[in-house]
C-alpha positions in Angstrom: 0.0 0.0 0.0 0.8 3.6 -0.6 3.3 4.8 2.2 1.4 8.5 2.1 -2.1 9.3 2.4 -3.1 12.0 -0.4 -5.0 14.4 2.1 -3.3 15.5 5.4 -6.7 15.7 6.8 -7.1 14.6 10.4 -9.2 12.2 12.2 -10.6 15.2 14.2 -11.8 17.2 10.9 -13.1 14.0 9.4 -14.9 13.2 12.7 -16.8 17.0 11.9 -16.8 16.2 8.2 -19.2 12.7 9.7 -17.1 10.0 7.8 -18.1 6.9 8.5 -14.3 5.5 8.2 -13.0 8.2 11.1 -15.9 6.9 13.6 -15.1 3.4 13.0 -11.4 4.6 13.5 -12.6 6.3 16.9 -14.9 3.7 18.0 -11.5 1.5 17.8 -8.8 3.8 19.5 -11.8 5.0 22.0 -14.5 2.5 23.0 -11.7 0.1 25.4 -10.9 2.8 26.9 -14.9 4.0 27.4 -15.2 0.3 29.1 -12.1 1.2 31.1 -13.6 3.8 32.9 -17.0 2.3 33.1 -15.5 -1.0 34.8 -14.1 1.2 37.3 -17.2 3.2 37.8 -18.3 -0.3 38.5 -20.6 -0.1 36.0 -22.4 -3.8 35.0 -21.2 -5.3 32.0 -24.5 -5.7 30.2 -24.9 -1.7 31.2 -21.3 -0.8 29.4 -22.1 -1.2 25.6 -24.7 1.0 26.5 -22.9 3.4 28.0 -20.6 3.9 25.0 -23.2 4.2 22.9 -24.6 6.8 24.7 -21.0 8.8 25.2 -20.3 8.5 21.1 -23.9 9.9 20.5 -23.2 12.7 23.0 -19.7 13.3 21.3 -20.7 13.7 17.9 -23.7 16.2 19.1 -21.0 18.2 20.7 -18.0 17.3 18.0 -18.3 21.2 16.6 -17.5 22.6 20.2 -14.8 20.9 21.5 -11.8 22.7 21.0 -8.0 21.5 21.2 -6.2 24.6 21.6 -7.9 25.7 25.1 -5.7 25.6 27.8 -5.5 22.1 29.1 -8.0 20.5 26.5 -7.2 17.3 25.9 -9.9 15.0 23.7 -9.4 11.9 26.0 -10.3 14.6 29.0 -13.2 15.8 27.2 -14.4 12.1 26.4 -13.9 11.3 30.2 -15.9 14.6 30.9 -18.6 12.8 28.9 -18.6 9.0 29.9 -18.5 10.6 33.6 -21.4 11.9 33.0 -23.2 9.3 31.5 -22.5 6.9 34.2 -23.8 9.2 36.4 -27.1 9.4 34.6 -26.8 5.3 34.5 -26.3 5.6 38.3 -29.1 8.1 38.8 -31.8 5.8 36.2 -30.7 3.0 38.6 -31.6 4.8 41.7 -35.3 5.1 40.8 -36.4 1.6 38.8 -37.0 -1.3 41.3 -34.4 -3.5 41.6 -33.9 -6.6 42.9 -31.0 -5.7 45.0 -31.1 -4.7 48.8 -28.8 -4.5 51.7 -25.0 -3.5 51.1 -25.0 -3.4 47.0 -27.8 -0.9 47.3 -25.7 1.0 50.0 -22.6 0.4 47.2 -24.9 1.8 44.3 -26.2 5.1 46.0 -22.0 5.5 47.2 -20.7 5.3 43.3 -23.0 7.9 42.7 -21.1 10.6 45.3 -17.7 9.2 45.1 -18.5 10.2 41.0 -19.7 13.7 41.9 -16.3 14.5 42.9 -13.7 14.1 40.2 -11.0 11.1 41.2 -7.9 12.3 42.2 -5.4 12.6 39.2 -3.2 9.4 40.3 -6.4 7.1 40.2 -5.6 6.5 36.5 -2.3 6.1 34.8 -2.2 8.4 32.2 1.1 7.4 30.3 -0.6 3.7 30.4 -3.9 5.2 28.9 -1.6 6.8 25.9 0.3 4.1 25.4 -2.9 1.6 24.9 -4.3 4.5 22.5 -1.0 5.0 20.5 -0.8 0.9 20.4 -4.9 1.4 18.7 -3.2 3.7 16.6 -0.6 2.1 15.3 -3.0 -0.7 14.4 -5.1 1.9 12.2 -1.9 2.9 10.4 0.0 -0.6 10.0 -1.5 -1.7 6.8 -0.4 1.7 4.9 3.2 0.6 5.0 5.2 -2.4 3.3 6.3 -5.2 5.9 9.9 -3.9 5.5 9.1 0.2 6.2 6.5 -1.0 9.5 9.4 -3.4 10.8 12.4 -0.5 10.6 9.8 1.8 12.2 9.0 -0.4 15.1 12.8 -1.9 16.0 13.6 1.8 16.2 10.9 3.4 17.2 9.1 1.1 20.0 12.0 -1.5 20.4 14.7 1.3 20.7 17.7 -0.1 18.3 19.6 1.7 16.6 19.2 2.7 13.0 22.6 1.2 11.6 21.9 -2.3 13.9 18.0 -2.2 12.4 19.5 -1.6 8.9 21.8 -4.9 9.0 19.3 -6.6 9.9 16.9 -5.5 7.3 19.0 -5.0 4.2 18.4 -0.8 4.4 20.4 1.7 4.6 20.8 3.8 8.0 18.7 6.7 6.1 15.8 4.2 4.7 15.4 2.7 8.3 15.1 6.9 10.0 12.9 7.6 6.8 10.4 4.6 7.7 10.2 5.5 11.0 9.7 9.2 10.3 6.9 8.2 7.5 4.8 5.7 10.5 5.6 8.8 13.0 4.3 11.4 11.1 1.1 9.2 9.5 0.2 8.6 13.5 0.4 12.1 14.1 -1.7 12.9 10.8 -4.4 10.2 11.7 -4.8 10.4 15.5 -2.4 13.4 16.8 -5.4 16.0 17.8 -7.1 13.2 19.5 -4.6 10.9 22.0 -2.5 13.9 23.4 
């Protein structure tokens, strides 16, 4: 496949644009990461697909306003912002319909619901391990752009960490091919997914 796309358009401004291939690509880099939070929300299981569903349909209703260059705007902290919210009116639904439960996982339920109110502190998540599992979606979005060779220079140097001259050897490139693969993957990432993991 072609080692260039021939648009530099983003996966944010195709999100606005409404192709269907940039929400697949989002529901892919996004929707583990939706469950994530959900499982630690203690959200049921059969309750999480539902959840993301609702979160994507609130994301592209409000796609237009969110903005990347505010202060401290980050589109995973927007998306948290969201599914925070719609646990909380999962939480809230689950307060009023009759349940069968009673006792201490009632007690548990009506707790999630103030322990949610209040933001968690900014340890209770790794965030270098969420943007590493997004890059990692990323890359898999990306990988079938490039030629076996190019995507095998560009992950010995680039994720491994060997050097260019040791991954050239190895590969039958040259020093430059095996720095030019790896800047082609780089820049591709940033092009597809950039806006939306940092």
């Amino acid at each position: 496949m072609s080692q260039d796309r021939p648009t530099s358009t983003t996966l944010l401004e195709r999100l606005r644009a409404r192709e269907d291939e940039a929400w697949q690509r989002l529901l892919h880099l996004y929707a583990p990461l939706i469950a994530y939070w959900c499982k630690r929300w203690d959200v049921r299981q059969p309750d999480v697909e539902d959840i993301i569903q609702d979160v994507f349909q609130a994301v592209a209703a409000g796609l237009e306003r969110f903005r990347r260059d505010q202060a401290g705007a980050s589109f995973r902290g927007w998306l948290r912002g969201i599914t925070r919210h719609k646990v909380l009116d999962y939480l809230r639904r689950g307060r009023h319909q009759p349940t069968a439960e009673g006792g201490t996982e009632a007690q548990r339920r009506l707790q999630q619901i103030a322990e949610l109110e209040t933001p968690p502190p900014d340890d209770a998540d790794d965030p270098e391990d969420e943007i590493t599992r997004l890059y990692h979606r990323a890359l898999e979005l990306v990988r079938g752009e490039f030629t076996l060779q190019s995507w095998q220079a560009f992950w010995r140097t680039g994720v491994e960490g060997q050097a260019p001259a040791d991954v050239a050897t190895a590969l039958g490139m040259s020093a430059a091919a095996v720095r030019m693969a790896k800047s082609r993957v780089l820049h591709r990432l940033r092009e597809e997914a950039g806006d939306l993991i940092a």
